[in-house]
N, C-alpha and C positions, 0 to 999 in steps of 0.2 A: 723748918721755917719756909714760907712762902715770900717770892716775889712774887712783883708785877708789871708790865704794859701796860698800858691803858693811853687813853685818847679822851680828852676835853674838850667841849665845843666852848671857844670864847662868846663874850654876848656881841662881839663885832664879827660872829659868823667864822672866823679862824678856828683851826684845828690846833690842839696841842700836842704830842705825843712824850710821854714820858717812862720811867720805869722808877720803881720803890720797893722796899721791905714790908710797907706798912700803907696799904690804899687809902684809909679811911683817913689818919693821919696828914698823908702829905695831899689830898684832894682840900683836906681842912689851911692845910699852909694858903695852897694857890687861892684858897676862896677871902684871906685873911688879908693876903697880900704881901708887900716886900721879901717874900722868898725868893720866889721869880719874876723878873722884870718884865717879861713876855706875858703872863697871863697879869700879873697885876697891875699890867695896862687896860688890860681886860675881860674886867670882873663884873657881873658874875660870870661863872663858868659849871659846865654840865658835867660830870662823867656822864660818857654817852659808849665806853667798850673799855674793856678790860680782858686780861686774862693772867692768871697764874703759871706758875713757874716754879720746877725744883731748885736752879740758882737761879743767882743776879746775873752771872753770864749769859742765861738762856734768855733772861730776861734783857738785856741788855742787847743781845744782838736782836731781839724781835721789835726793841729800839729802833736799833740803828735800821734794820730793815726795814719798816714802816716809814719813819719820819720822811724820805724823801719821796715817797709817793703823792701821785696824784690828789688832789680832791676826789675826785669819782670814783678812782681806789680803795680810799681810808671811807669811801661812804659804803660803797660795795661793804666791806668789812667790817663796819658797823653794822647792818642790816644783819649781816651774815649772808649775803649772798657770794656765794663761792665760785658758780658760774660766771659772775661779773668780776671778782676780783681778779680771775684767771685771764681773761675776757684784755681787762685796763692791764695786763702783766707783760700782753705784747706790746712791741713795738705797733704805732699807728698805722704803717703802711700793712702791717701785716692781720690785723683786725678785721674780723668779717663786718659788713653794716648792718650795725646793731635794728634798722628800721626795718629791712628786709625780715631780719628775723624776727622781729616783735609781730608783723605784719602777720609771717608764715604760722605762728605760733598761739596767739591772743590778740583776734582785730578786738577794737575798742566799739563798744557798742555808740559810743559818740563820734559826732561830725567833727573834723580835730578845730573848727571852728569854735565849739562848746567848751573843748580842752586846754586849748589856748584863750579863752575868755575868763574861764574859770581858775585855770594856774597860771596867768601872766604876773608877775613879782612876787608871787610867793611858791618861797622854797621848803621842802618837805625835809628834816632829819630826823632820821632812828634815834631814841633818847633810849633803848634798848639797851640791856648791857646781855641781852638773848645773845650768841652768834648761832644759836640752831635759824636764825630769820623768823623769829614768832614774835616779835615783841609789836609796840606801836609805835606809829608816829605823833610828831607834836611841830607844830609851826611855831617859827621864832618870830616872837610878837617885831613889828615895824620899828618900835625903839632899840632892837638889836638885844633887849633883857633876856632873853628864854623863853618859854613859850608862854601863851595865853592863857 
């Protein structure tokens, strides 16, 4: 039998993090509502990552160790980028500046004038349940529902 982690994006842009025996099942709870008070404030909801597990224990601590992370952790980790999740794992003082090195690495063939005009309020989420980092993104439409 398989567990699971996994991670829901609410339509008020909140992350969920939880674990189960049965994904498809308990993502159908959250989407029904009055299972969980938390998401069925705020529904609908995405699985947007997951992962399996030989127990609930394993699964359980990948719980417990997830849920108190960062936003920009639990998004690293949906993406599957690993470099970044390593990256948000340190403490902040200790963190190289992520600019410096996007800079040294991948200049943006745009003026950040264009970049900022063009991503000013809207925000990008992995609806991926990829963690190799191949999946796409999807914008959450302005009413907060999931994407467009």
């Amino acid at each position: 039998m398989a567990f699971w982690t996994y991670i829901l994006l609410c339509a008020d842009g909140r992350y969920y993090t939880g674990h189960t025996d049965h994904l498809a099942r308990r993502i159908a709870q959250h989407q029904h509502g009055g299972f969980c008070d938390f998401t069925s404030r705020r529904r609908p909801v995405t699985l947007v990552w997951s992962q399996d597990f030989a127990t609930r224990v394993e699964a359980l601590e990948a719980e417990r160790r997830i849920k108190p992370w960062s936003r920009a952790k639990k998004e690293a980790l949906i993406r599957g980028d690993w470099e970044m999740v390593s990256h948000f794992a340190r403490p902040p003082h200790e963190r190289p500046d992520l600019t410096v090195c996007f800079e040294e690495h991948a200049p943006s063939p745009f003026v950040p004038s264009e970049v900022e005009g063009r991503e000013a309020g809207r925000r990008r989420v992995s609806t991926s349940l990829d963690t190799n980092g191949g999946g796409g993104m999807a914008s959450p439409r302005r009413d907060g529902r999931g994407a467009k």
